[in-house]
N, C-alpha and C positions, 0 to 999 in steps of 0.2 A: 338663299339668305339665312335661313335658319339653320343649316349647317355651320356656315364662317360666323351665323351669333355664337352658338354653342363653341365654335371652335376659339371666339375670342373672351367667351366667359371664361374657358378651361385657363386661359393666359392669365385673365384676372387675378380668378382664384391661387394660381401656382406664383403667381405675383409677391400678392399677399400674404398666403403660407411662408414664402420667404421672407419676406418683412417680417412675419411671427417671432420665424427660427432664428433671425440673427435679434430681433429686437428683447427675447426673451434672456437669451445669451448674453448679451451686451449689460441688460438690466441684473443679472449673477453675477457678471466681471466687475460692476461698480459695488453694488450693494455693501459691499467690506469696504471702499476704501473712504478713507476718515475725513475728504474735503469733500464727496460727490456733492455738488449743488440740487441737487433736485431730492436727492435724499433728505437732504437738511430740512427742506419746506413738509416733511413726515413729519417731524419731532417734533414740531410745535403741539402743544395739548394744554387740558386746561388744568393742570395739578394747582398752578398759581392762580386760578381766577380765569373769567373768560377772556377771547382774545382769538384776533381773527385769523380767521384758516387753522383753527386748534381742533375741529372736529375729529377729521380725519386722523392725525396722531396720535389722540384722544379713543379712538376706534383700536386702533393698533395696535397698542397699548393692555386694551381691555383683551383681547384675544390673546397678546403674547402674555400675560400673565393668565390667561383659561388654560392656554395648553401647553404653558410651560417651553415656551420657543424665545428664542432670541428678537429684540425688536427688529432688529434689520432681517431677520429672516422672515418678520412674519411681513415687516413693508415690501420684501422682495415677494412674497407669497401675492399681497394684495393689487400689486404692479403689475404681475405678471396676470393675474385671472384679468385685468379693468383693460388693459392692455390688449390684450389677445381677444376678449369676448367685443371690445368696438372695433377692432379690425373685420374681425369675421363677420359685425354686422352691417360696416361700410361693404363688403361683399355684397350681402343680400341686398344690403337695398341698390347696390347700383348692378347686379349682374343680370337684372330684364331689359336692361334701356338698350335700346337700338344702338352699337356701337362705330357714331360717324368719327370722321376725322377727327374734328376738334372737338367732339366730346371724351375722345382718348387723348387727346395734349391734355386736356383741361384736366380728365380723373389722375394721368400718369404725373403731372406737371411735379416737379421736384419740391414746392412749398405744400403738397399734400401728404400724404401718409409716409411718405418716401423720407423727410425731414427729419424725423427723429430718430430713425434708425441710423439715418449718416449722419447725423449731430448728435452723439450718445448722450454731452452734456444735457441736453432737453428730454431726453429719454425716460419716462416715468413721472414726469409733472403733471399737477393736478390737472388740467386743463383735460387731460384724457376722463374724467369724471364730465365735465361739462360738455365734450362733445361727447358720450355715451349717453346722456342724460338728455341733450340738445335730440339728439338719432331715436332714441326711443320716440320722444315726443313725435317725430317724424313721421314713423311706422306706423302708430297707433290713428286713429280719428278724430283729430283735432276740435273736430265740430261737437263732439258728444260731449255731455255734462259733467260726468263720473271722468273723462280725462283731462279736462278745465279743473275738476277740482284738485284731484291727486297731482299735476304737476304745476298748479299755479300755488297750489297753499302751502306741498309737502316739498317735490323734489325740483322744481325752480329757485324758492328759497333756500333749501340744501344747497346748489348749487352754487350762490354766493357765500354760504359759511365756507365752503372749501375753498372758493375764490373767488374774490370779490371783484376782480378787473372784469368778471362776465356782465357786469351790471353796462359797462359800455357794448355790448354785444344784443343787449335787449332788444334794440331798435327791428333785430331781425325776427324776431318772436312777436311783436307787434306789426311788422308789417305781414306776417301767416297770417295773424287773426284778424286784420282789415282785408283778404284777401277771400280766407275759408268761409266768413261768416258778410263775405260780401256789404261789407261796408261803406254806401256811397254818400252817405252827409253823416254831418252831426248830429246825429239823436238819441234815443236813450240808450241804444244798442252801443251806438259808438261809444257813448256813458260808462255802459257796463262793464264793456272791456279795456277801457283804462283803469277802473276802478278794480278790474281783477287781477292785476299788477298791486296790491296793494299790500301784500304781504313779502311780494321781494324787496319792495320798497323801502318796507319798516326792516326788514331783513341787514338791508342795507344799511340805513339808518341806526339800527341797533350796534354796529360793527362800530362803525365811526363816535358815538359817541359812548362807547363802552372801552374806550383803551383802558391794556390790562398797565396796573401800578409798576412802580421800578423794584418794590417791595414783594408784588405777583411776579416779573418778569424775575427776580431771583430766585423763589421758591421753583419756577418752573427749572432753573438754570442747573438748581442742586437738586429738584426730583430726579433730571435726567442723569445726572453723573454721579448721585449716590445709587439710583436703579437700576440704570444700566450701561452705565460708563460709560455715556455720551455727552458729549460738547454740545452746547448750543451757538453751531455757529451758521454763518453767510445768513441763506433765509432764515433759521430760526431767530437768529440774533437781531435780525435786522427789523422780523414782526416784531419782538417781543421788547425792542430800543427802541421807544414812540420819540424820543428825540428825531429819529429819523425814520420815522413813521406818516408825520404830518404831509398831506397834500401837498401845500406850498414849499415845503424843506424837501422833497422830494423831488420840487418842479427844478429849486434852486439848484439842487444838486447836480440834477442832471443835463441841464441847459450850459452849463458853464463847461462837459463835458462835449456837448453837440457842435461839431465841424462842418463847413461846406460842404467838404470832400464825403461826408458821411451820409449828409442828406442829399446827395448826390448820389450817390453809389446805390441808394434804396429807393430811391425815384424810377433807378432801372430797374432793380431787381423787382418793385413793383409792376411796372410797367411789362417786365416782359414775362414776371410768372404769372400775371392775371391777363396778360393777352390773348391766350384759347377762349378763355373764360369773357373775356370783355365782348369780343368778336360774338360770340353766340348771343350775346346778351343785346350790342347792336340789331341783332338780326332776330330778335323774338321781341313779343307783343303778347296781350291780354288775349286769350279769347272773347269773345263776344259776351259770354255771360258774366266774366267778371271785366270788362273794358271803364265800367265806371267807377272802377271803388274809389275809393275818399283820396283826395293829395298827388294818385301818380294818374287819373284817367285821361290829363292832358299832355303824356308824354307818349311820344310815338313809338317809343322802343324802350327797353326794359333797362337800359343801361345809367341811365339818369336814376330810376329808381332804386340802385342797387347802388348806387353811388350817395346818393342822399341817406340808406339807413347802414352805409361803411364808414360814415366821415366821423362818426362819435368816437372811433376806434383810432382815430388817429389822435388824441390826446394820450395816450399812451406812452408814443412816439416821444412825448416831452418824461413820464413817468418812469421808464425803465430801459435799461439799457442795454439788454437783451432784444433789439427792435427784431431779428431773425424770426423770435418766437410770435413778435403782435403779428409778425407776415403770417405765419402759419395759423394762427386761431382765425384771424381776421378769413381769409383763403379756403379756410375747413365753411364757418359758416356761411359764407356767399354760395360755394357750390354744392355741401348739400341744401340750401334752403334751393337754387336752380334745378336741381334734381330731383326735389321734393316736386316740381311744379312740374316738372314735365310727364314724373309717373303719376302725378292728377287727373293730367289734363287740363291744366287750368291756362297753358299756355300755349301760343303758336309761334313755330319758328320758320322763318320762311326759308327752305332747303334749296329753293331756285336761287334766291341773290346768295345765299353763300356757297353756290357752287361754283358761282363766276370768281371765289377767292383761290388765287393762285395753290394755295394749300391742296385743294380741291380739283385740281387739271394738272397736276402732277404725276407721273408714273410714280407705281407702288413702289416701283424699290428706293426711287428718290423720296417719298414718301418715309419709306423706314428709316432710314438714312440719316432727316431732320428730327425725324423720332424718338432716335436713340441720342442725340446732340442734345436734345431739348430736352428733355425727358430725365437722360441719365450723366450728362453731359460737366453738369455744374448744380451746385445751391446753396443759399448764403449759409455762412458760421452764424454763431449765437449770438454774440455782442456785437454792435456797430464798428470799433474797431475792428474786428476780423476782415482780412481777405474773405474771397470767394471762391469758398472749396471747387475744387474742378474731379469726375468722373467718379461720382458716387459709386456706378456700378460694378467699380473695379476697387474704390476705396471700402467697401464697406466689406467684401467679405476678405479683402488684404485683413482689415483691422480684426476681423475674427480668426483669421490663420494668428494672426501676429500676438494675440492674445490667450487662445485657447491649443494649437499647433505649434507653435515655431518653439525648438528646441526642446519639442517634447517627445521626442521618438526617435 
């Protein structure tokens, strides 16, 4: 057994190393070209006043004039370290778990790490800050004082100035801390760590009622094109245009855009990239020491639970129209928070009923088989109109022949 771990860590690792190498490459082939959507959400900064998700540009900024680099080299510089160092950490934390069947659908499953490398458009979005930031909190000891402070005052807050849709993601960061700090009623405890939420809150709050003027959004418009001969366009323009900024003109906008056929189509693509992941979740339970916490102790399986703090995340679904990308944040934190639990111990999964699942009494090779179908087979595009890319594992490094090789030799 400790051979075929070792032997299916090395798989991992050599996995990911390729997700690295083309996802770094990919992030150099865009970084120049003058529409990349995910570039644009860099440029935001605060030359004109403040103004949400300005930090980070704002950062960029200050180094590409320290050392004299160009802004998009230095955004391509900071992509590529944010990039690379949460891949390598989604490694360590997942390369000691016992690796079962549908714990390998679930880590390989195409709306995980796999996603942005074959959707280049989402490649470099902040969101990679929030799951690096999410992964540390992880790693570290939830329970101790000095890491409640530093990531509830400093870099939880941080993590809504760079983006603010993490604010619907909270739900799963309160249900760690009803869990680690064993939470089973209402009392001061439970007090206290609602109350230690109190700085992402105002964090929050502060964004919303601080939109930047149309008088800020122009100063920002001509800092960027007298400095560095950039546009402020798609997401820059669209933070810094509070006409279509507001909640409700957002909802309008985007409802008038939503199709049957579309909510249709991600119903599946829900349904069948979170079925390793559901499945496990059917089949695991509290252990005994934490069976009573507060809200989920009368659910027999852990599936309801994860369902009750994912449903915030579907308002989104009405906010933007890029639904591919709410799959994959949504997806990122359900299974590392399930794999936070299981290297706990804070959980049990019962290995006998899910071995009676057909997945499970299958021959290996039939096994690899649905593996590589499943796995590398298909995964959604970025915007809800998009078809559904089909064979990542041949499309992705086609697209880096076809970019960085083809007719060059």
């Amino acid at each position: 057994m400790d051979d075929k771990k070792k032997k299916i860590d090395l798989y991992l690792l050599s996995y990911i190393l390729i997700l690295i190498f083309f996802g770094i490459f990919f992030l150099f082939s865009k970084h120049d070209v003058g529409n990349d959507s995910s570039l644009s959400d860099w440029l935001i900064n605060f030359s004109g006043g403040f103004v949400r998700r300005g930090i980070i540009g704002e950062i960029s900024i200050f180094f590409s004039n320290i050392f004299s680099i160009e802004l998009r080299d230095t955004i391509f510089l900071f992509q590529t370290i944010i990039f690379s160092t949460y891949y390598f950490l989604v490694y360590k934390f997942l390369k000691d778990i016992l690796k079962r069947r549908f714990f390998l659908l679930a880590i390989f499953s195409p709306i995980f790490i796999l996603h942005p490398v074959a959707e280049i458009e989402i490649l470099g979005r902040k969101e990679l800050f929030i799951f690096l930031i999410f992964l540390l909190y992880l790693f570290f000891d939830t329970e101790k004082k000095i890491v409640q402070i530093i990531f509830k005052i400093f870099l939880f807050p941080l993590a809504v100035l760079i983006w603010e849709p993490v604010i619907f993601f909270i739900t799963y960061l309160i249900f760690i801390d009803l869990v680690i700090f064993k939470i089973k009623r209402i009392d001061k405890k439970f007090l206290f760590i609602l109350l230690s939420y109190f700085f992402i809150f105002f964090t929050f709050l502060l964004i919303y009622l601080n939109p930047i003027s149309a008088d800020g959004f122009n100063l920002m418009k001509n800092f960027l094109k007298i400095k560095f001969d950039e546009s402020c366009y798609m997401s820059c323009y669209f933070v810094g245009n509070q006409s279509q900024n507001s909640f409700f003109e957002l909802l309008r906008e985007n409802i008038s855009k939503i199709k049957l056929s579309f909510i249709l189509t991600y119903s599946w693509i829900i349904f069948i990239g979170f079925l390793p992941i559901s499945i496990l979740l059917k089949n695991t339970k509290f252990n005994d020491t934490f069976e009573n916490i507060i809200i989920f102790s009368n659910f027999k399986n852990l599936f309801f639970p994860f369902l009750i703090i994912f449903l915030p995340s579907l308002i989104l679904y009405l906010l933007m129209y890029d639904w591919a990308r709410v799959v994959h944040v949504s997806y990122t934190f359900v299974l590392l928070t399930y794999f936070w639990m299981v290297k706990r111990n804070i959980i049990f999964i019962n290995h006998q009923e899910l071995s009676k699942n057909p997945i499970n009494k299958i021959s290996s090779k039939i096994f690899m088989l649905i593996f590589l179908v499943y796995c590398f087979g298909w995964n959604p595009k970025v915007v809800i109109s998009d078809d559904i890319a089909s064979k990542p594992i041949y499309a992705t490094p086609y697209k880096f022949y076809k970019i960085f090789l083809k007719d060059k030799f």
